[in-house]
N, C-alpha and C positions, 0 to 999 in steps of 0.2 A: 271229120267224124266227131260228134261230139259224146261226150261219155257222161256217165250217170254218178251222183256224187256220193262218192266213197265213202265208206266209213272204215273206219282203222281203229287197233285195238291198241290197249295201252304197250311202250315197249318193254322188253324184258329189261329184267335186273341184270347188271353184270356180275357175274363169277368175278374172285379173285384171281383165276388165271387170266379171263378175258381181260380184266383191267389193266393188269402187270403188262398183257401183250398191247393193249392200247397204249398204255406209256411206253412202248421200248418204242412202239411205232414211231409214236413224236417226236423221242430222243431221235430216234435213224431220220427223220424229216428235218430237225433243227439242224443235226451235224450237218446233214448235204447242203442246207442251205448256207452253213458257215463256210464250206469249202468251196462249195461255188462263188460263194463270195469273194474269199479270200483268191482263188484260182482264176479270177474277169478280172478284178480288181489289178489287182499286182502288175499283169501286165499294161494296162492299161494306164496305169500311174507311171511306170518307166514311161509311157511314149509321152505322154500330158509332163512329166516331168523335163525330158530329154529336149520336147518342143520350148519349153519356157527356157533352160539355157541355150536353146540355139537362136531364140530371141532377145540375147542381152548380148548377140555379137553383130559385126557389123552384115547388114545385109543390104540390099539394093533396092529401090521400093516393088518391085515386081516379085523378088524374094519373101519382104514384109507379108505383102499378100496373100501368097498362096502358105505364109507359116501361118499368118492367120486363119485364112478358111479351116486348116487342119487341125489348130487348138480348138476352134469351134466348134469342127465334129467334132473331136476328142470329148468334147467337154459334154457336149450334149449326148454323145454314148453312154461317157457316167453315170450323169442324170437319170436316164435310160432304167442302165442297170441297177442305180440305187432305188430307185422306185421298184421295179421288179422283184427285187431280192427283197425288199420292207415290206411289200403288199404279199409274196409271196410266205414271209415267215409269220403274219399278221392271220395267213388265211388257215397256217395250220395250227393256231391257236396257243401259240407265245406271247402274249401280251400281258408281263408279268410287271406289275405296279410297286414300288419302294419309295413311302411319302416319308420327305424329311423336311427341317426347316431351309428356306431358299431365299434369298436377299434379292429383292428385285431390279436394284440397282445395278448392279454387276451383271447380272442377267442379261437387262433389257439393253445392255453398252454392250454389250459381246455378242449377242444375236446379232445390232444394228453392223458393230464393227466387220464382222465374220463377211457381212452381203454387201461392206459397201464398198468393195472394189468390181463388182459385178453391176452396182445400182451406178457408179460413178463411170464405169465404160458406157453404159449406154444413155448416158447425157441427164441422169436425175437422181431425185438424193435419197436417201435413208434413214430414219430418226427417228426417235422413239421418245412417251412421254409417258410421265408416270405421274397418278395423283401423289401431290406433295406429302400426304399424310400416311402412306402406306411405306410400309417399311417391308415384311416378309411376309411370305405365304407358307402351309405345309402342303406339300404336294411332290409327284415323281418329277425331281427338274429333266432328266433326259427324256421323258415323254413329253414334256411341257414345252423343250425345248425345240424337239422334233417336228411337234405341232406351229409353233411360232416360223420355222425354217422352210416346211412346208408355205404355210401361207403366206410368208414375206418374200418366199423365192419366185411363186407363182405370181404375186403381184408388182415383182420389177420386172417379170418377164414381160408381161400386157401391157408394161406401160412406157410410154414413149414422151412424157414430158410430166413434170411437177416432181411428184414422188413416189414414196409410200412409208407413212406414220405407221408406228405401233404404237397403243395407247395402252395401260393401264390404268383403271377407276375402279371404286368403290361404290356399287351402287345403294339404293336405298334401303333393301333389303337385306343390307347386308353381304351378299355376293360379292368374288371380285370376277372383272369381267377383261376380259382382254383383246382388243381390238384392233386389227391389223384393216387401215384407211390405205386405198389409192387414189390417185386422180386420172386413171388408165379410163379407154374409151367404153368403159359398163357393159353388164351382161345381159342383154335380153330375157323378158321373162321366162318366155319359154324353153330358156338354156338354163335358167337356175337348177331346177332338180336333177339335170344330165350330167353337172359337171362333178356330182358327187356318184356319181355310176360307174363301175367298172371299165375303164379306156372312153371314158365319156368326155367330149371336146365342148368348149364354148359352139363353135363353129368346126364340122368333119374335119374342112381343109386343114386348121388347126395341127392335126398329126402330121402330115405330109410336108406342111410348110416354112415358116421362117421361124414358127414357135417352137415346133417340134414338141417332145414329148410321148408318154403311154395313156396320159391322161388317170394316172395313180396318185401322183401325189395329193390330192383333192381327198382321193376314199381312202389313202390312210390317215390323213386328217379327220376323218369321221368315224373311222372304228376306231382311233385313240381317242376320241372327246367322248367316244359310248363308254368304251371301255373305263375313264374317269368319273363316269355317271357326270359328265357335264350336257350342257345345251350347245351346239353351234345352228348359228345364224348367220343371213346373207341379204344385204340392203346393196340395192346399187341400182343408179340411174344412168343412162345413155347418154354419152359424153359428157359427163361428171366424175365419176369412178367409183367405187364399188367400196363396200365395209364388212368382209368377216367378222363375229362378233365370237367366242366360248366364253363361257358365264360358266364358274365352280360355283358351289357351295361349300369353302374348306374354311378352315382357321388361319385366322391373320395377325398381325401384330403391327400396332400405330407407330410412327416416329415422334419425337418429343421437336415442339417446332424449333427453327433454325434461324435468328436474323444476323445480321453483318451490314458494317456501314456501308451503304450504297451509296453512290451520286444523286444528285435531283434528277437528274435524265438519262436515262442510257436508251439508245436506239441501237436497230438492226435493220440494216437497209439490204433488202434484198427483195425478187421478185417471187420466191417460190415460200407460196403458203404451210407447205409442210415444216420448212426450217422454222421460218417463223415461230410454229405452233411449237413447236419442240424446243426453241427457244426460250420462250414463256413460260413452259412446263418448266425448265430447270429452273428460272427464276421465281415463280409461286414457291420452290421447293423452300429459299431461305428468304421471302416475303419481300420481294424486291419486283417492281414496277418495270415495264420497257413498251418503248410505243416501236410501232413498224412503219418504213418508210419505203420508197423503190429505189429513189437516185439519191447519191449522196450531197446532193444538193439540198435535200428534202432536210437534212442530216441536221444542216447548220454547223456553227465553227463555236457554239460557244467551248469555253476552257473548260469547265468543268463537267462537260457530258460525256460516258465512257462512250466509244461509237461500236459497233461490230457490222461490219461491212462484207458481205458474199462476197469472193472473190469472182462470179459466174454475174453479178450484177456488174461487174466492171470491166475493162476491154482490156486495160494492161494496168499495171504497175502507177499510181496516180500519188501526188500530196496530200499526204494526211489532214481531214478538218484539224484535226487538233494531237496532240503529243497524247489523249486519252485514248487511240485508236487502234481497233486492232482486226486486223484481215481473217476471212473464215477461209481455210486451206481444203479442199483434198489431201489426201498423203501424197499423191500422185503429182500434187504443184509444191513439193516443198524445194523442189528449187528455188524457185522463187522468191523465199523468204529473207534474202538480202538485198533481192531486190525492194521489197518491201519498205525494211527497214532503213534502207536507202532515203526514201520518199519521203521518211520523217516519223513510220508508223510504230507506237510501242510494243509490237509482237504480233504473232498470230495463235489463230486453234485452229484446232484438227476438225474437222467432219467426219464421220458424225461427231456432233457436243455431245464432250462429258459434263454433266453437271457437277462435279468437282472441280474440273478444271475452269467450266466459265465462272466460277464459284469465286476459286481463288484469283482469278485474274483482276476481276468486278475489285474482287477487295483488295487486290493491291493496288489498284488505277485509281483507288478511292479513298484509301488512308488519311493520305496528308496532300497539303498544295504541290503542284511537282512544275520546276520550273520551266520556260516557256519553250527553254532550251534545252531539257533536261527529258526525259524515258523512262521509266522504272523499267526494272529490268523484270522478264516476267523467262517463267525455266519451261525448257524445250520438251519436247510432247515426245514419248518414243517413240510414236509412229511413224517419225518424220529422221527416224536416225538410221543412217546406212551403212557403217560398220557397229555389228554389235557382241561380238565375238573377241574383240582384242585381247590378245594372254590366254584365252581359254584353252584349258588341254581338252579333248573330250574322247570317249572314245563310244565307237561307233558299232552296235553288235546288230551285224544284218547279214542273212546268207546272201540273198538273191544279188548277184553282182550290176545289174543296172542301177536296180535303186539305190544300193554301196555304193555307185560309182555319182549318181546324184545327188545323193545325201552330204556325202564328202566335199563333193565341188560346191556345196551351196555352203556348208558351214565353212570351205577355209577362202571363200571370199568374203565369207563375215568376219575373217581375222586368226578363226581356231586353229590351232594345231590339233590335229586327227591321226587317231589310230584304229583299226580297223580287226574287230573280231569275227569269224564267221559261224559263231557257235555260241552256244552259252556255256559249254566246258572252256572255249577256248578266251573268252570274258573271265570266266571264274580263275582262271590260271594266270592272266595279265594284270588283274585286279589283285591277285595275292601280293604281287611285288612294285605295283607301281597305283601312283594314284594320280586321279584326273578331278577336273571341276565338275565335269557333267557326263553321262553316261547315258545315251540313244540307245534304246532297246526296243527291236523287232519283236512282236507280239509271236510271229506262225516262225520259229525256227526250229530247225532240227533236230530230235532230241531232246535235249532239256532246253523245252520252249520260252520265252522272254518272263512270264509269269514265276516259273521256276526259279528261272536264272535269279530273278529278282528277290525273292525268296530268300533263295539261299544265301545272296550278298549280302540283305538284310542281317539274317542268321549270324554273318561270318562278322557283323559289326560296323558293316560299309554305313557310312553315315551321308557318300554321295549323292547328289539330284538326279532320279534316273527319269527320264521322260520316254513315253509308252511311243512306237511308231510301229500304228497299224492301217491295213486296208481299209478294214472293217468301222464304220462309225455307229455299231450300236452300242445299243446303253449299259449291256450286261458286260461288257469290252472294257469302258471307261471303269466302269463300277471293280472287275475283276483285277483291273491293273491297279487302281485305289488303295484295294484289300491287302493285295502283295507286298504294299509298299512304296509302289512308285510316286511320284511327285507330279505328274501332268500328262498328257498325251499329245502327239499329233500324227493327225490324220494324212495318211499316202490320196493323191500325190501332196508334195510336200510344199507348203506358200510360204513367200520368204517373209511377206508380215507376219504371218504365224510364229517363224521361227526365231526371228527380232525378238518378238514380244517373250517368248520363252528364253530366249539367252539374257534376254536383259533382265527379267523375272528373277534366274534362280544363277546367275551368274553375274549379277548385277557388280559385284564388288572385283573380282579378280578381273572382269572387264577393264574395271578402269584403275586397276591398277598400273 
């Protein structure tokens, strides 16, 4: 039937009751959504937890298997639920903005880092490139961040060889623009507009099948880029891969340029274009040249050219062209790295490149002559270190007894000594008389909740590192534990690079004692 076109009057005004009662409304909408949050989550990080140490014992290949399939669902439940719970708190109208200044270096390593044990399990890489001349932006970084996580998660998922670049520029206009590049198999035109639609799939089967998904993460990457008053864009060719583009209009601030003695040559022999590109970017950054090669035969032997060689371009462990040379790792092959240096090679890095650290490599392979027989010594990457806990006391404030029980087993195979609070009265009381290097605090506890707790130790003169451990990964979460006091967070379930990287952070010294 078809009906005849309406006309509607303007709406009413609201009363100050009516209002009050629409706000308490949202409040009742956001709490339930933080509890359900919090109440999927929790258990769901025990089992994702509990599967990751029963995969660091010995098991059978038949056993391997079926823990695999099971971290898989697990993990793809997550996904699930964290899309759910963002597009659901997004729909009742939380999307609350706080623009400060944000250093896009740090940034753009920690997004790539955070994905690339995800981009590295399924055979391609992650890397991220920033115009040399940009230094900071103002803008909400956990929205910004969300936005970037969203579209770099979705395009390791789609993609099955090369990579996926994140780029930062500076357009002509003035804009900055931010650009998330694959090389995945492209999106048909006429799936462009769908995949920004409510559980909308490249292709149907898409939900059902090896990609899985709700088809959310995509629309809440578009009500956050409205909500920024930014543009997003979507370029992509069929069997080439596809280019996300959000373009701000915000305030930025330039870097003052950077040179350092280079070699006449430094090459990167690898087959995948992304590295490369990202590559280049860190070198633009301090005005230094590099050409790209595939095989290191391409490479050449002369003496003085630094080399950087993909380890995924190579079949094993090979003779260094030259004492200038240095292997590009995974985290996940740093065993390796004696075998390496075995071969004659003067070090390696980590994937994704930090531009500091190829920074400083560059300059030290390039100083002065280094004998023919001789290596400079270049210092080890944390990513690549397996105890990092040593000496540490720490004490542990978590009710829920599984993730206590995981939490604990993963820091005292990192070396800590642990003690275990199930309160924040019972923290408060342990803390008066004894003191630890770092102090893991539960966000949802009983009581006087991690917030509090934190609070109040502040109050009392505690001057220790306390780090936030919550379900929850929103941004009002980080921000609140910030406020309190606390020094860092990590997110349930819990990653043991994550947790390196924080022990070594803010326990860096009693470590290695």
């Amino acid at each position: 039937m078809r009906h005849g076109q309406a006309t509607s009057s303007p709406p009413a005004l609201l009363t100050e009751a009516d209002a009050r009662d629409a706000a308490a409304k949202l409040k009742a909408r956001e709490d339930f959504f933080k509890l359900m949050s919090h109440e999927i989550r929790t258990p769901l990080n025990g089992v994702l937890g509990m599967l990751s140490l029963l995969n660091r014992t010995q098991l059978s290949g038949e056993q391997q298997s079926y823990l695999q399939t099971a971290r898989d669902s697990g993990e793809h439940l997550l996904t699930l639920v964290n899309d759910l719970l963002d597009y659901a708190r997004i729909e009742a109208g939380h999307i609350g903005l706080e623009t400060h200044r944000v250093e896009l270096e740090p940034l753009l390593q920690g997004v790539a880092e955070l994905l690339s044990p995800r981009a590295h399990a399924g055979g391609i890489e992650i890397a991220w490139k920033l115009d040399a001349q940009l230094e900071s932006i103002q803008i909400d970084e956990g929205r910004l961040r969300q936005i970037l996580f969203n579209l770099a998660g979705n395009a390791i998922k789609f993609t099955q060889s090369g990579g996926v670049l994140i780029d930062v520029s500076l357009t002509d206009k003035g804009h900055i623009r931010f650009g998330v590049r694959d090389t995945g198999e492209g999106i048909p035109e006429e799936a462009r507009a769908r995949i920004f639609e409510e559980f909308g799939q490249v292709d149907p089967s898409h939900a059902s099948g090896q990609y899985g998904g709700a088809g959310l993460g995509l629309v809440v990457v578009k009500k956050l880029v409205e909500a920024m008053n930014a543009t997003l864009t979507l370029d992509s060719e069929i069997g080439t891969g596809s280019l996300f583009t959000v373009e701000f209009q915000i305030p930025y601030t330039l870097r003052k340029p950077v040179a350092v003695t280079t070699p006449a040559d430094t090459v990167i022999v690898t087959a995948n274009p992304i590295l490369a590109d990202s590559a280049q970017s860190h070198l633009d950054s301090f005005q230094a040249t590099m050409r790209s090669v595939r095989t290191l035969k391409e490479a050449g032997k002369r003496a003085r050219t630094v080399v950087l060689a993909d380890r995924q371009a190579l079949s094993e462990p090979v003779p260094a062209p030259n004492n200038r040379s240095l292997i590009l790792l995974a985290p996940e092959e740093r065993d390796e790295i004696s075998a390496w240096r075995d071969k004659g090679w003067a070090g390696y890095l980590i994937k994704p490149l930090r531009r500091s650290s190829l920074k400083e490599r560059i300059e030290t392979l390039s100083l002065k002559p280094v004998a023919a027989e001789a290596r400079p010594a270049t210092p080890e990457d944390e990513r690549i270190l397996t105890a990092s806990g040593q000496n540490v006391t720490a004490l542990l404030v978590e009710d829920n007894p599984v993730n206590a029980l995981l939490a604990q087993i993963l820091l005292q195979r990192e070396g800590c000594r642990v003690e275990r609070a199930a309160s924040g009265e019972e923290a408060l009381h342990i803390m008066a008389d004894r003191r630890f290097d770092v102090v893991f605090m539960d966000l949802g506890l009983p009581g006087l909740d991690g917030i509090g707790t934190t609070k109040q130790l502040r109050a009392d003169g505690h001057l220790t590192p306390i780090i936030a451990l919550t379900a929850n990964a929103y941004e009002e979460d980080r921000r609140a534990c910030l406020a309190a006091g606390m020094n860092d967070f990590l997110t349930k379930p819990i990653e043991l690079a994550a947790l390196r990287h924080r022990l070594s952070q803010w326990c860096g010294q009693q470590a290695a004692a």
